[in-house]
Backbone as a ProteinNet text record, in pm:
[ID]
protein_1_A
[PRIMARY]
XXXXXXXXXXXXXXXXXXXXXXXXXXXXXXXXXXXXXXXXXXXXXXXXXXXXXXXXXXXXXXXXXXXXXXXXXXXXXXXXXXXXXXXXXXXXXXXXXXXXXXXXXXXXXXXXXXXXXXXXXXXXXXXXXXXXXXXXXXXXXXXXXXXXXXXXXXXXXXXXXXXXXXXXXXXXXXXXXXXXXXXXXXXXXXXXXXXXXXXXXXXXXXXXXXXXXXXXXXXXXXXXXXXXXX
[TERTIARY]
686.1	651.7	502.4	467	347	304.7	150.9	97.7	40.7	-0.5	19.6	-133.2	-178.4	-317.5	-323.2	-467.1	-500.6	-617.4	-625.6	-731	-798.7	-824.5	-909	-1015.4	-953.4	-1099.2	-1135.2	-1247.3	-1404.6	-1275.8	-1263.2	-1239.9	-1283.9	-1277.7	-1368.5	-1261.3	-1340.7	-1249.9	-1335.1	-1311.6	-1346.5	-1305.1	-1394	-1298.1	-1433.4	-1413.1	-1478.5	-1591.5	-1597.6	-1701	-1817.8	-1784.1	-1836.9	-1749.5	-1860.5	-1768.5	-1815.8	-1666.6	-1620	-1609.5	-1578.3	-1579.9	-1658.4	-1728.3	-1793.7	-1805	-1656.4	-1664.8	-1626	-1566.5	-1572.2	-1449.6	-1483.5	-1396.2	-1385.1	-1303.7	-1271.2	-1200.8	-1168.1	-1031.8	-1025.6	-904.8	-855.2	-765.3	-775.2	-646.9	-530.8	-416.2	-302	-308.1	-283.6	-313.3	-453.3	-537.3	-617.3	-682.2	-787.7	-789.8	-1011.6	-971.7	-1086.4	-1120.6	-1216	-1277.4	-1366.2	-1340.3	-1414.1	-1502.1	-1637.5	-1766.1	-1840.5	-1898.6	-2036.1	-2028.3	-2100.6	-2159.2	-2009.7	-2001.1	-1955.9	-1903.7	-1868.2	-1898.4	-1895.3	-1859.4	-1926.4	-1772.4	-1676.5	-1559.8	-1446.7	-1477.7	-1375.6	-1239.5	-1175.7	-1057.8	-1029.1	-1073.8	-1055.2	-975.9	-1086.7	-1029	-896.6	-930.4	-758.3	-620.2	-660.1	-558.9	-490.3	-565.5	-576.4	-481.2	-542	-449.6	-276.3	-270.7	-127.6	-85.7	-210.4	-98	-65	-151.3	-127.3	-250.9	-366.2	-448.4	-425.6	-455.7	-462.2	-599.5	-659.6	-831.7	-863.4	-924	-946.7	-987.4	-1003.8	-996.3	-1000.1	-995.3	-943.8	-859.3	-812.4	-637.9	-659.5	-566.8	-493.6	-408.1	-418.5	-295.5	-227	-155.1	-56.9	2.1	-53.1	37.5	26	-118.2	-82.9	3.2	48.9	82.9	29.5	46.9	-48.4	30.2	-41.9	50.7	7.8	32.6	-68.1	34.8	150.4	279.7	408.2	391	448.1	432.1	516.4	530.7	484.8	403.8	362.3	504.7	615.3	711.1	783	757.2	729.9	640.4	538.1	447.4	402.8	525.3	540.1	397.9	354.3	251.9	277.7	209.4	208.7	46.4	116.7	-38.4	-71.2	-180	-214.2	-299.7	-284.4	-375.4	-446.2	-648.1	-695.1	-590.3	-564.5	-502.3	-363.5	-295.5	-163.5	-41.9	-48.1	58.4	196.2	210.8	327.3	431	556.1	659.8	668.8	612.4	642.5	774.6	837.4	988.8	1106.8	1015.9	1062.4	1096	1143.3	1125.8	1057.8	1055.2	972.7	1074.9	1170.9	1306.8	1338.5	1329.8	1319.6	1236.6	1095.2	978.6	1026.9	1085.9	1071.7	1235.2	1323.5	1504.8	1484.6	1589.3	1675.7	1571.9	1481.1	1460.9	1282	1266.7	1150	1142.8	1317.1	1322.7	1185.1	1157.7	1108.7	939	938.6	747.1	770.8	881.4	812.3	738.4	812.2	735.1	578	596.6	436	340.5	401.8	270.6	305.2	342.1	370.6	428.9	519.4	596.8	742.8	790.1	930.5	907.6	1029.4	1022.4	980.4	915.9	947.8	993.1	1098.4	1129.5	1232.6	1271	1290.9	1187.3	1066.3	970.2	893.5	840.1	810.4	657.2	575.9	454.2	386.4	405.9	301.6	304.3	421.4	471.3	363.8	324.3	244	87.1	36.5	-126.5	-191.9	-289.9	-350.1	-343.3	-375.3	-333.8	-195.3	-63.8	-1.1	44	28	28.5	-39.5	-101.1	-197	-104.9	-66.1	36.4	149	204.6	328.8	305	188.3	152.5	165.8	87	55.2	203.1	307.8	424.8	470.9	523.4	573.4	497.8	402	379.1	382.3	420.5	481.6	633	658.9	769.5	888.8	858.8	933.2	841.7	764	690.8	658.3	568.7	497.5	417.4	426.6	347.8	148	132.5	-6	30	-109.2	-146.3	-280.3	-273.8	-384.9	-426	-530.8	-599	-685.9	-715.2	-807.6	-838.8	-963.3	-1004.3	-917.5	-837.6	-702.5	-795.8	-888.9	-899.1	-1025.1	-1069.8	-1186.6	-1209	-1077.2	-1041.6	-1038	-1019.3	-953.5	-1116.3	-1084.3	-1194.1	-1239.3	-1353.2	-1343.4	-1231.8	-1224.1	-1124.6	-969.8	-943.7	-818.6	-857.2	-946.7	-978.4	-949.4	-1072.6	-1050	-911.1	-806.2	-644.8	-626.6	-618	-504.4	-574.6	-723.1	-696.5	-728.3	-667.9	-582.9	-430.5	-372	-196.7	-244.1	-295.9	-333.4	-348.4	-448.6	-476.4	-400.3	-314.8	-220.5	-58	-46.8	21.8	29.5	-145.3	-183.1	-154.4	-177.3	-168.7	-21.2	96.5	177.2	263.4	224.6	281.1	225.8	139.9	17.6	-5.1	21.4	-5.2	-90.6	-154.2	-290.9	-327.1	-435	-486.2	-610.1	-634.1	-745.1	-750.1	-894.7	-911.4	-1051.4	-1040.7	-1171.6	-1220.5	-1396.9	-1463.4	-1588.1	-1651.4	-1795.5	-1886.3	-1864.8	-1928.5	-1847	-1961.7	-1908.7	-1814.1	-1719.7	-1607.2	-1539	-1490.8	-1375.1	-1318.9	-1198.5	-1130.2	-1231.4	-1341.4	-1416.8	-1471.2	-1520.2	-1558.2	-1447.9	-1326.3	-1243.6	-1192.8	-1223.9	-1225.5	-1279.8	-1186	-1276	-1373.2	-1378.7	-1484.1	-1495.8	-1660.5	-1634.2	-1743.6	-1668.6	-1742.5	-1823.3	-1900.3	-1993.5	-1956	-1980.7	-2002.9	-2113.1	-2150.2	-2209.3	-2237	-2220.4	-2213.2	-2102.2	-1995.9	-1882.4	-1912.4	-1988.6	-2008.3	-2035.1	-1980.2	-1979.2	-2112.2	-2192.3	-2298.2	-2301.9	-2229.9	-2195.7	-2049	-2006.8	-1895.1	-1927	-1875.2	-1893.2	-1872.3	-1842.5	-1850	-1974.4	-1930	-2055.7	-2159.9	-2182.9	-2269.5	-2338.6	-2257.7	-2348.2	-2391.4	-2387.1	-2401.5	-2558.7	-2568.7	-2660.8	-2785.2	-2762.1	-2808.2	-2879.9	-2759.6	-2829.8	-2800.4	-2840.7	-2842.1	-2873.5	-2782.2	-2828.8	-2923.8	-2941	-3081.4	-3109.7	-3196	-3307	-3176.5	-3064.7	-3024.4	-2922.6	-2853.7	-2772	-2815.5	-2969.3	-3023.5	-3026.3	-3030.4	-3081.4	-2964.7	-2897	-2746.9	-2662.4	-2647.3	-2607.3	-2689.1	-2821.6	-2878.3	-2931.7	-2826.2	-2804.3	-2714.7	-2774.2	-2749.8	-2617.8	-2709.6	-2681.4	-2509	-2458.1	-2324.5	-2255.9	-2290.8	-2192.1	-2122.6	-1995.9	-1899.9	-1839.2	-1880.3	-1827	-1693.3
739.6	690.3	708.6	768.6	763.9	634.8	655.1	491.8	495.5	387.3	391.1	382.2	371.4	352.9	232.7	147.9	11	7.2	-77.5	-86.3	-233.5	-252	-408.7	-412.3	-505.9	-497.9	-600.2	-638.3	-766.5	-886.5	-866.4	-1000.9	-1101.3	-1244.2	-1339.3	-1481.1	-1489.3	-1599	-1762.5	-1828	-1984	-2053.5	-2121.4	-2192	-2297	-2476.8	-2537.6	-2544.3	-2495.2	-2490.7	-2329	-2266.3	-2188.9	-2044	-1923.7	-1807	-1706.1	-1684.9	-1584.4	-1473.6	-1434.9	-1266.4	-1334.9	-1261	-1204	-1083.9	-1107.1	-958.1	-839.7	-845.7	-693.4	-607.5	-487.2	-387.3	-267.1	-205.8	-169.7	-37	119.8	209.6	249.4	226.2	322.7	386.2	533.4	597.1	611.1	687.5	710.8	736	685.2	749.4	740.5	658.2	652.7	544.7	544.9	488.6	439.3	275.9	234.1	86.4	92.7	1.2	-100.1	-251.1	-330.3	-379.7	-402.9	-406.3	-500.5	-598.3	-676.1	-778.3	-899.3	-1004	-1144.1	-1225.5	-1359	-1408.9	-1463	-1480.5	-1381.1	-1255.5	-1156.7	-1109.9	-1180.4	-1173.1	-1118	-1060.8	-983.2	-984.3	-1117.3	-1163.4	-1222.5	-1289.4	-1288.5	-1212.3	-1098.4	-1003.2	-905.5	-901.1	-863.5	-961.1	-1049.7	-1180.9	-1145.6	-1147	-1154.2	-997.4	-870	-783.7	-827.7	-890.7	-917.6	-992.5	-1107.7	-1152.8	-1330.5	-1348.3	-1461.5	-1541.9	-1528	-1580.7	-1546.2	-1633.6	-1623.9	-1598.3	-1446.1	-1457.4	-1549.3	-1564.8	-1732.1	-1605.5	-1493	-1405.3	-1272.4	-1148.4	-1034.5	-969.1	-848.8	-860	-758.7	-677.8	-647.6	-543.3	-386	-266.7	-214.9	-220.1	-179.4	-14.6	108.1	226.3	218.9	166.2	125.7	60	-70.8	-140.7	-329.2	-393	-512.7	-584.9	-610.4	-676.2	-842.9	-894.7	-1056.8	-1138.4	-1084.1	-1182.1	-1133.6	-1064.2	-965.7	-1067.8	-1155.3	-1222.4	-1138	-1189.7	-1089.8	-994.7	-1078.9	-1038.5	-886.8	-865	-749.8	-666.2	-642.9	-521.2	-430.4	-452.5	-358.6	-304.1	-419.1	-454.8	-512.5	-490.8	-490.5	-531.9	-643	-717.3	-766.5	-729.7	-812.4	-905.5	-1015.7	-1136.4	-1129.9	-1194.7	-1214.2	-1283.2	-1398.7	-1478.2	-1391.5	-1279	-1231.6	-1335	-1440.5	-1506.1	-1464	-1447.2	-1448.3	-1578	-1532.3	-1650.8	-1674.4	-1812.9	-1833.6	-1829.8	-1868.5	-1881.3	-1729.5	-1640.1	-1500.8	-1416	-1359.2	-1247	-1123.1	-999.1	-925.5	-832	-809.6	-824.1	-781.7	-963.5	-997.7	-995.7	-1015.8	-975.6	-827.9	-757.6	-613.8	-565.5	-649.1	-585	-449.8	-420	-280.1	-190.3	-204.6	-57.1	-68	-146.6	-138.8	-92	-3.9	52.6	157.6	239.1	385.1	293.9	192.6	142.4	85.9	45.7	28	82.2	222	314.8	327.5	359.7	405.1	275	142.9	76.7	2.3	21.3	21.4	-121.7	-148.6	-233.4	-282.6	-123.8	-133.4	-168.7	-252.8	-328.8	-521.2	-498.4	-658.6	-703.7	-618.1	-669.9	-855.7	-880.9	-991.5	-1139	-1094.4	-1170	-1237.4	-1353.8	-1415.5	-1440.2	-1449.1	-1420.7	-1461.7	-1618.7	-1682.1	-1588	-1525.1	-1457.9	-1329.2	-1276.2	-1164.7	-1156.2	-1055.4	-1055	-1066.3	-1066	-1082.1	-924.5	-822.6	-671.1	-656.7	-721.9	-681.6	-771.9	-880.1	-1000.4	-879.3	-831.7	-753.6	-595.4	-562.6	-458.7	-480.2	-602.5	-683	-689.6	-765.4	-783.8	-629.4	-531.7	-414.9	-361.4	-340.8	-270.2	-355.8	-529.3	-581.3	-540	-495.9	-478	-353.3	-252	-147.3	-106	-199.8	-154.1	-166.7	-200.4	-163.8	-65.9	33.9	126	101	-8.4	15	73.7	40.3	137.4	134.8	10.8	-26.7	-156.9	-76.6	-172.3	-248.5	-345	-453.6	-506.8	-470.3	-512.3	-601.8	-711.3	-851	-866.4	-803.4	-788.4	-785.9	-727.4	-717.1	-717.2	-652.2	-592.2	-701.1	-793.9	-893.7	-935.2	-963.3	-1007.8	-915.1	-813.8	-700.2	-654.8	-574.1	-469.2	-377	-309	-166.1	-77.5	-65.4	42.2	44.7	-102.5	-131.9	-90.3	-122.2	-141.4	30.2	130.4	251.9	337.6	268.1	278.9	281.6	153.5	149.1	177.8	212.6	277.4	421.6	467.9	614.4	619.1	501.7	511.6	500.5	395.3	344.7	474.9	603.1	750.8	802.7	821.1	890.1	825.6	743.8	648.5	696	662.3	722.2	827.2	952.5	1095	1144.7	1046.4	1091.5	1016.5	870.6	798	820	840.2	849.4	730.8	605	474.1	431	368	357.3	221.4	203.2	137.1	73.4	-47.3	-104.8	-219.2	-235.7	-264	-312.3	-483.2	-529.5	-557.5	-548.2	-553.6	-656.1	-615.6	-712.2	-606.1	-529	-418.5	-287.3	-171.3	-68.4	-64.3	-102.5	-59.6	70.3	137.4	251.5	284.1	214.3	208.9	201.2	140.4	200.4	308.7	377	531.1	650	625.1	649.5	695.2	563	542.6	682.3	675.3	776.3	728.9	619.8	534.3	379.2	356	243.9	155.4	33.5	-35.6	-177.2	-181.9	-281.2	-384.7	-504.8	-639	-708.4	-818.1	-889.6	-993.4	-1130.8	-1219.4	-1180.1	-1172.2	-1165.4	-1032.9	-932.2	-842.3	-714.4	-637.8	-449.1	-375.9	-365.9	-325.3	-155.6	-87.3	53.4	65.4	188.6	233.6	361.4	485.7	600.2	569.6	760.4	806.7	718.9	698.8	648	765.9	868.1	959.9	960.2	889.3	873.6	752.5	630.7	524	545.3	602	599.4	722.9	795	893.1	873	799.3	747.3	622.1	496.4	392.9	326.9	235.4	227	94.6	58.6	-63.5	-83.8	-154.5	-174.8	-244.7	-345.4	-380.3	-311.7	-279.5	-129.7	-29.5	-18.5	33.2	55.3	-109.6	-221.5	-223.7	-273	-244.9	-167.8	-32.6	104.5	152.8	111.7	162.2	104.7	-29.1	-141.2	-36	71.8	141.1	99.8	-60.4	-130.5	-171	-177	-234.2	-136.6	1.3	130.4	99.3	96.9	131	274.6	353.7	505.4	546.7
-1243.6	-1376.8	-1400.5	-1504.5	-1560	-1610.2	-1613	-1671.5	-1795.9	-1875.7	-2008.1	-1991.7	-2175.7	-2183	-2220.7	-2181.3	-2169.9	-2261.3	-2390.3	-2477.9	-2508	-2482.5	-2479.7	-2602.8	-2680.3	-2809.3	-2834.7	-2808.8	-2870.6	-2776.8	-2674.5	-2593.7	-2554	-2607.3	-2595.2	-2481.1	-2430.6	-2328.9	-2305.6	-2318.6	-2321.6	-2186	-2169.3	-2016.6	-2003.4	-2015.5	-2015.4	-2119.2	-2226.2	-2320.6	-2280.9	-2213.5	-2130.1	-2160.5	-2235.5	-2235.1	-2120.8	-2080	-1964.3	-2008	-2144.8	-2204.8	-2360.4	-2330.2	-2477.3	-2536.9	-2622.6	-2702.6	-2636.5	-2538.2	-2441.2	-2488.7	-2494.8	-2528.3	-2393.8	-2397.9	-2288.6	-2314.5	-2310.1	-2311	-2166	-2127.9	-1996.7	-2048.2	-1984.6	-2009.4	-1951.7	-1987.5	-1871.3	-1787	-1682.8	-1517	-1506.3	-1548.7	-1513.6	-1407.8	-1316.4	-1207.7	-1266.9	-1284	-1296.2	-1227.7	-1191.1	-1144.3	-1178.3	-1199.8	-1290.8	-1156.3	-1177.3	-1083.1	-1163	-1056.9	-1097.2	-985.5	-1005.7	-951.6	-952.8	-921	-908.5	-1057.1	-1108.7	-1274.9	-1364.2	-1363.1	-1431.2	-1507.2	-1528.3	-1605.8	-1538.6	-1457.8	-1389.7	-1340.8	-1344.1	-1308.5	-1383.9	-1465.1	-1629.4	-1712.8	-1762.6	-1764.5	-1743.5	-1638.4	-1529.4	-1580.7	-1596.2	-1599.5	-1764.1	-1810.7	-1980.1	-2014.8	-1956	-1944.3	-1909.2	-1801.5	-1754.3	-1852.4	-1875.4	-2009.2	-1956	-1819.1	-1777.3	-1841.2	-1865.5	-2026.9	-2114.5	-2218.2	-2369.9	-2379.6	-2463.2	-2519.6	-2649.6	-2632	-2783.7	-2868.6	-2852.4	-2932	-2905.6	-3014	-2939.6	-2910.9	-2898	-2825.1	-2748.6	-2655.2	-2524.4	-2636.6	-2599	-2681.3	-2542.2	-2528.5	-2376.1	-2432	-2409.7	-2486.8	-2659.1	-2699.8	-2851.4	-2954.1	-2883.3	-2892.4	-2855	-2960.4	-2937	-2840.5	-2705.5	-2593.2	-2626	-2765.9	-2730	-2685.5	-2782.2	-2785.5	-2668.4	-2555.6	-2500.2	-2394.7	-2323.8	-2183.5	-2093.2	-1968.4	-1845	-1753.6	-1769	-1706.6	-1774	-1934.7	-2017	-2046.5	-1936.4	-1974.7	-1914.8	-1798.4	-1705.5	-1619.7	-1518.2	-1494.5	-1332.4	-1206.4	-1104.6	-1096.2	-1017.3	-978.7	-847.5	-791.7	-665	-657.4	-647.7	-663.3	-518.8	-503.2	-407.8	-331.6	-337.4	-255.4	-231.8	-207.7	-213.2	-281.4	-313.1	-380.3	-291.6	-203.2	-132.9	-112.8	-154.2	-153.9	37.9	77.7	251.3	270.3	218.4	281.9	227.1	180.6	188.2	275.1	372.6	469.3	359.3	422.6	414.6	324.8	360.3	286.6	186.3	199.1	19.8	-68.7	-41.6	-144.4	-177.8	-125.5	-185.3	-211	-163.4	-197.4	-191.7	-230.4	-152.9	-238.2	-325	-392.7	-294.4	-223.1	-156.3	-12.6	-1.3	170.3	176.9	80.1	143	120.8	87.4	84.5	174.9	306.9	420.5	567	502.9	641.4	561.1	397.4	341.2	381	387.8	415.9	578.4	667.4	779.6	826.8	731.3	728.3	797	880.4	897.6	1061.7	1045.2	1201.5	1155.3	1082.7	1065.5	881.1	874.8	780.7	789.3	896.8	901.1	931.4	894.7	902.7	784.2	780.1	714.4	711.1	583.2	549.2	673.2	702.7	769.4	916.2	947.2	1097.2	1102.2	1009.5	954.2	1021.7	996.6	1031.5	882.2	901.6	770.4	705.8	780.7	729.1	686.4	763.8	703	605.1	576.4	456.1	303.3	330.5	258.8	213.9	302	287.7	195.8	246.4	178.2	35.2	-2.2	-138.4	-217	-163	-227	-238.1	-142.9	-151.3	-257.9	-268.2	-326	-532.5	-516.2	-659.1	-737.1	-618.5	-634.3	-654.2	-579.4	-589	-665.9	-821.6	-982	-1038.5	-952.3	-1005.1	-1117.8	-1180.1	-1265	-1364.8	-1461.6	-1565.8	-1554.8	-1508.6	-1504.7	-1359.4	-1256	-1140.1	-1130.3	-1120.7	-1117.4	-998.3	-947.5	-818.3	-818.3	-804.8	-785.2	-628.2	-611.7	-489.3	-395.4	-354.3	-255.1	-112.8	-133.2	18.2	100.4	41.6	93.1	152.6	247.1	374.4	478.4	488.1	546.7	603.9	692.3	808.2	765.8	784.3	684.1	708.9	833.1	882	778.1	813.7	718.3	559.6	512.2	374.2	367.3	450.8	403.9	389.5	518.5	494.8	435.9	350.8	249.2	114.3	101.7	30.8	29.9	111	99.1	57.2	105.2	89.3	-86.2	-120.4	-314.3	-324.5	-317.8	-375.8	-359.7	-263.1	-254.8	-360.6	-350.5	-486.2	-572.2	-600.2	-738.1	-832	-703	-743.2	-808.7	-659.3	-691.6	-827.7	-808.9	-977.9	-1051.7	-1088.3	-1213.9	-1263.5	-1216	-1297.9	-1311.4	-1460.2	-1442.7	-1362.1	-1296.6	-1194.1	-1245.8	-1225.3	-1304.8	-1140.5	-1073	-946.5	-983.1	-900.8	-907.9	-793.4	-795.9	-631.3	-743.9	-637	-664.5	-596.3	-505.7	-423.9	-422.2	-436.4	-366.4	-256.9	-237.3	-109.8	-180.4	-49.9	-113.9	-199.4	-242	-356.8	-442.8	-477.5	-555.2	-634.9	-510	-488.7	-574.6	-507.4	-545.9	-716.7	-781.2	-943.5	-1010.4	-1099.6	-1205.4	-1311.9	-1313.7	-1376.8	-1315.2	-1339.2	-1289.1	-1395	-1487.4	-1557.6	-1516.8	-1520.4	-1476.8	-1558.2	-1494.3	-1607.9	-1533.4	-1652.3	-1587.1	-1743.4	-1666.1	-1766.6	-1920.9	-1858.4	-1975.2	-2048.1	-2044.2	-2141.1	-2036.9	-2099.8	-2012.3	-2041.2	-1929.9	-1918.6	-1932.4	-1871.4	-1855.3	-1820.6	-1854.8	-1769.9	-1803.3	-1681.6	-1704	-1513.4	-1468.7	-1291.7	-1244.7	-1114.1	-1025.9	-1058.6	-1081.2	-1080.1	-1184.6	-1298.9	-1423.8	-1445.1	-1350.5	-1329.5	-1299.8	-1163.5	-1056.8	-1154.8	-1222.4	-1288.2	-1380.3	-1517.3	-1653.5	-1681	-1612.9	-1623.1	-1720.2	-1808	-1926.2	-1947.9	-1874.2	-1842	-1704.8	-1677.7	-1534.8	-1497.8	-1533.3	-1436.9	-1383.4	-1420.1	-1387.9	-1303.3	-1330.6	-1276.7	-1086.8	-1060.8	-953	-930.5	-997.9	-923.3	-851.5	-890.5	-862	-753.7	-738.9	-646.6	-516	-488.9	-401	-264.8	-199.2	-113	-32.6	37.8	113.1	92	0.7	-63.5	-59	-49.7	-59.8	67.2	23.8	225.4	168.3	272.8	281.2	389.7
[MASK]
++++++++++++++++++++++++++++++++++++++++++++++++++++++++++++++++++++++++++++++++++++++++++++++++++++++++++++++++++++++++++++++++++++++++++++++++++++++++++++++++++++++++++++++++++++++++++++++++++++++++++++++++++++++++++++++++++++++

């Protein structure tokens, strides 16, 4: 399945008297693979959330394929998500998070052999695996990553995301993935938009990031060496 295009316009988000998006607009395209980047606070899971459809923006709306997704339940927008915390059901086996159409994602994420096992029975890599197969596997039109990998080793991190590129290539779904740092999956992106304080500072390639920075802090940011994992 191919992935749809994702349009976000003047998104404003409220939470405690306190705005989390101001105004942000956003286009990803089909199959396209982007990366939302910044600091702590800087909207980013917000954001993400508001796409799925699990916030309401106090203003603004969400076009899923050109179409207004406001009134569209999360369980309708054909949308695969990995939450930081993996949200894993404990009293699931491995199984059942994924039923019968999730046999062939257990050799891809190295899952087979404990499919009779249960989250807590798991390592933290493969708790992490689980999540990623489990949100794949209704092949989705659009995948949502909320720091998946934060926990994880580099070694692991650079894994899996090779199995995600390789995914990618072969579903075409568009992929929208949040960090706070340069890690891999990052790199990866064909764009990567900055935030910071509820509002999109840049988006464009890391190369046009690091290149034509569109203010000093962008600037300072992009060129935080130290944060690149290669």
């Amino acid at each position: 399945m191919s992935g749809v295009s994702v349009r976000i316009e003047s998104l404003t988000r409220r939470l405690g008297g306190r705005e989390i998006l101001r105004g942000l607009s956003l286009e990803v395209e089909p199959g396209e693979w982007v990366a939302l980047l910044g600091p702590s606070g800087a909207g980013k899971t917000s954001l993400l959330r508001a796409v799925a459809g699990l916030e309401r923006p106090d203003a603004g709306r969400v076009l899923l394929d050109g179409r207004d997704a406001t009134s569209i339940p999360p369980r309708d927008r054909g949308i695969g998500f990995v939450f930081q915390d993996l949200a894993l059901w404990p009293y699931l086996r491995v199984e059942e998070h994924l039923g019968p159409a999730g046999a062939p994602l257990l050799d891809r994420f190295g899952l087979r052999g404990l499919e009779a096992k249960k989250p807590q029975e798991l390592s933290g890599g493969e708790r992490q695996r689980l999540a990623l197969a489990r949100a794949l596997v209704r092949d989705p039109k659009i995948l949502l990553l909320d720091e998946p990998f934060s926990s994880l080793d580099p070694l692991l991190r650079r894994t899996l995301s090779d199995t995600l590129a390789e995914l990618h290539r072969e579903r075409g779904q568009t992929t929208i993935y949040v960090s706070h740092y340069f890690e891999a999956p990052v790199l990866r992106a064909n764009r990567v938009a900055l935030l910071r304080e509820g509002r999109l500072e840049q988006v464009g390639s890391l190369s046009e990031l690091r290149t034509r920075p569109a203010n000093d802090w962008v600037a300072a940011f992009v060129s935080d060496e130290a944060g690149i994992e290669t």
